[in-house]
N, C-alpha and C positions, 0 to 999 in steps of 0.2 A: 539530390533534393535541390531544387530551382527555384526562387521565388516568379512569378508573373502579375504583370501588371494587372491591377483587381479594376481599378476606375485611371485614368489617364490624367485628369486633371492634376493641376502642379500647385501645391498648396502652398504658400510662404511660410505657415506653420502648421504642418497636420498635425494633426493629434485626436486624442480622449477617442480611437474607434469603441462603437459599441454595439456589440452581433445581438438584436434585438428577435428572442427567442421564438415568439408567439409570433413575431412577423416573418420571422427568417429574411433579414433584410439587416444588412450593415449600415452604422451609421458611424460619421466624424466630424472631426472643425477645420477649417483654416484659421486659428486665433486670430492672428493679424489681419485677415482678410473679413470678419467679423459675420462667418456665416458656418450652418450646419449644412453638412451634405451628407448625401445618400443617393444611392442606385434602386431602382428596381425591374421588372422586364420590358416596364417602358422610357428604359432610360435612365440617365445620369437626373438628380433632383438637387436643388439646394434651397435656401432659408436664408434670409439675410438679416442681420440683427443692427442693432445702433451702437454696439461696444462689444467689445470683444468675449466671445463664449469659446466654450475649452473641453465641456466634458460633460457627461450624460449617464443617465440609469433611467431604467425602463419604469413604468407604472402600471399600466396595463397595453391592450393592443392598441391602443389611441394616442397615448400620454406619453412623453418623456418629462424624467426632473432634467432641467437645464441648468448647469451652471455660468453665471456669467462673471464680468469685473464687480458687478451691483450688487447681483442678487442669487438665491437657487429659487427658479422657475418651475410652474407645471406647463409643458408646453402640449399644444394640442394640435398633432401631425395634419388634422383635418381641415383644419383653415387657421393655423397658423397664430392660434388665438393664444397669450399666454397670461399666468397670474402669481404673482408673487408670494413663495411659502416664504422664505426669512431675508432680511439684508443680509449681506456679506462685505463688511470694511465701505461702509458706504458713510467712513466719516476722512474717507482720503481719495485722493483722485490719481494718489502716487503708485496705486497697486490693481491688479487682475487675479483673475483666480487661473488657475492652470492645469496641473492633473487632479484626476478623483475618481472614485470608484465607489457603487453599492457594495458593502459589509454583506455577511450571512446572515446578522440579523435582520435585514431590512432598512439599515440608515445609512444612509449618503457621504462618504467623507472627502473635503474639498481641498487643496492646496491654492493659496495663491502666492505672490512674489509680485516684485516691484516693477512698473513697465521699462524700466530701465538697467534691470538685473539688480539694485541697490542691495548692495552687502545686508541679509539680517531683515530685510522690511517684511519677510514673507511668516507662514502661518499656515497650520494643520487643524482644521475644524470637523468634528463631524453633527452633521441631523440627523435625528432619531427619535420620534416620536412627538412631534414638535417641541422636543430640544436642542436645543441649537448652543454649541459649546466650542472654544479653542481649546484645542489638545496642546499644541506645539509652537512656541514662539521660534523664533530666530532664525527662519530661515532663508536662504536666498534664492532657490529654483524650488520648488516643492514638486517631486516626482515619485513614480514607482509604486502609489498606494497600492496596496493590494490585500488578500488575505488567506493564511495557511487552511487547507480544507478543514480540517480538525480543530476550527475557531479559537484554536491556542494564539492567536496573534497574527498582527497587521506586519505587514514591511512599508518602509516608502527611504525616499533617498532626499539629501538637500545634494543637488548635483553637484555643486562646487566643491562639494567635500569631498568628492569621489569614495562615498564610504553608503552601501547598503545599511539600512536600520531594523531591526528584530523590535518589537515594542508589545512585550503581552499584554494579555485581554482575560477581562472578568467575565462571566458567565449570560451580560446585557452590552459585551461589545463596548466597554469603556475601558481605559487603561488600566493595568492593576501594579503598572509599574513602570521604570524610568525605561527607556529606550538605549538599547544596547550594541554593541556591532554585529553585522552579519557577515559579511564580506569585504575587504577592503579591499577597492580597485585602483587605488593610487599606484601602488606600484606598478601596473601595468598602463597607466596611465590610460585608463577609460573611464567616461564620462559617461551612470547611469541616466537614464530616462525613463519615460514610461515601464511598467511591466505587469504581468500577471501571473497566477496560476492555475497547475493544472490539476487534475483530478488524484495526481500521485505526491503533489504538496512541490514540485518540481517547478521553479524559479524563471520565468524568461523575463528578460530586462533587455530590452531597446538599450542601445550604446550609441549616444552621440557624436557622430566624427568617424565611429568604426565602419558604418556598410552595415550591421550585423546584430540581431538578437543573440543574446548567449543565453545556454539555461545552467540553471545551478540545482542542483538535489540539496536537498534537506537539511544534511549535512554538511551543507557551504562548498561542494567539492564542484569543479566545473564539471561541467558533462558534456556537453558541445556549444557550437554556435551555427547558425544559420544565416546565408551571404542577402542582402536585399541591395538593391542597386541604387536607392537611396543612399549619398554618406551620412546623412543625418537623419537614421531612424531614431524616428521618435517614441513608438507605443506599439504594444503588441493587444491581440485581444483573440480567442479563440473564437470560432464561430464553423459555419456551415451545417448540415442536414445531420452531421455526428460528432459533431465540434472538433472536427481533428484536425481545421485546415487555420493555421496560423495569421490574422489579416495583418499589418503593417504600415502604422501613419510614415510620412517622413515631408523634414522640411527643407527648402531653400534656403531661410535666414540665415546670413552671415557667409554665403559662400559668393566668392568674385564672380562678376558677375562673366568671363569668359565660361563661367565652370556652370554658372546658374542659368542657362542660354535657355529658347523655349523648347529646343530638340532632347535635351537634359533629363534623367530619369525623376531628376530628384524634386521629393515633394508632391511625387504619385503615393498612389495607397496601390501595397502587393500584399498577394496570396499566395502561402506556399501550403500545400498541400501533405495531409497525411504526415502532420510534424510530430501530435502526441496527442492525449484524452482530455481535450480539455473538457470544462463544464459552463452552463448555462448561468450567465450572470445572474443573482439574486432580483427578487423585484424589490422596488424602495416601493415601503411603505408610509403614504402620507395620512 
């Protein structure tokens, strides 16, 4: 099992892919480079923004929600038109928003962090039904949202901590309880990122620094990992024609720049194929 190159382009910070269902058509960011991109049979597409965007959920075949540093966006793929559903920390200029994911129920959940990694500045919020609420203070990287198929509960990771988080869910996708450990990967000294699941409740989490998505089963046991030639993958996301083909952000930040040349894999978006069942991201409902 191989990853390949999906789009070539060399992100400084890829991230938030999102395999948009109804279009059959992948979507991501360069955070730092302050645009959305996407592919389709006529070619590599991007979107360019005025501050930096991070992550996406569908709405229908037209609409993505957008998350930015400001705001969560309806953006509209056809001319690029967009309109503001809620602010997000738009009483600091010291923070952006970063990973996120649509819930099963239909509501949006965002991560942001400080544009300078600042210890603690960062926050777990989710939309839902235009409510707009902070789940989570104190965090520094906010990564890995995601959600168990069986709507028993979200993950997501503060990367610094090198510690996966379990956090049950009530019956309308609010918390019904404090946030507990899932995995702890300090010992082996990996740094999660992004991640998602699949249709068997089976764990993949982007590892920063590793080269490598690992996946985890249910029961916290590792199961494998899978090599991408990015060092710094960043997010996974299933998608293709029977969601089984694994897509792969990855970024350049922070690597020397002998290592980060423009012949350099890293900070392309790859596909590895035929990894496991994934399923069709939920639509956010505004």
């Amino acid at each position: 099992m191989s990853a390949e190159v999906f789009d070539d382009r060399r992100c400084f910070l890829g991230e938030g892919p999102l395999w948009h269902p109804l279009r059959g058509q992948l979507f991501w960011f360069d955070i730092i480079g302050q645009k959305l991109l996407s592919r389709d049979d006529s070619g590599p597409l991007e979107w360019a923004f005025d501050e930096p965007v991070s992550a996406a959920g569908w709405v229908d075949q037209d609409h993505l929600l957008i998350a930015s540093a400001s705001a969560l966006w309806q953006f509209d793929l056809r001319d690029g038109a967009r309109t503001q559903i809620c602010a997000l920390e738009q009483d600091t200029a010291a923070t952006r928003s970063n990973d996120g994911r649509a819930d099963p129920w239909g509501g949006f959940w965002i991560g942001t962090m400080g544009r300078e990694t600042e210890p603690g500045l960062g926050a777990i919020y989710r939309y839902f039904l235009g409510n707009f609420r902070k789940l989570i203070g104190d965090i520094t990287i906010s990564n890995a949202i995601c959600f168990a198929p069986d709507r028993s509960c979200a993950y997501f990771t503060d990367t610094a901590t090198q510690q996966l988080m379990r956090l049950p869910l009530d019956r309308d996708g609010w918390p019904s309880g404090a946030p507990e450990l899932f995995i702890d990967l300090g010992p082996d000294d990996l740094n999660p990122d992004g991640a998602v699941v699949d249709r068997s409740g089976t764990l993949w989490v982007a590892q920063w620094g590793a080269g490598r998505v690992a996946a985890y089963a249910p029961d916290r046991s590792f199961l494998r990992a899978v090599a991408v030639p990015g060092v710094h993958a960043t997010c996974p996301a299933f998608g293709g024609a029977d969601f089984s083909t694994l897509f792969v952000t990855s970024a350049r930040q922070g690597l020397p720049a002998g290592v980060a040349h423009d012949q350099s894999p890293h900070g392309q978006t790859f596909a590895i194929h035929d990894v496991g069942e994934g399923a069709p991201e939920p639509r956010v409902i505004l």
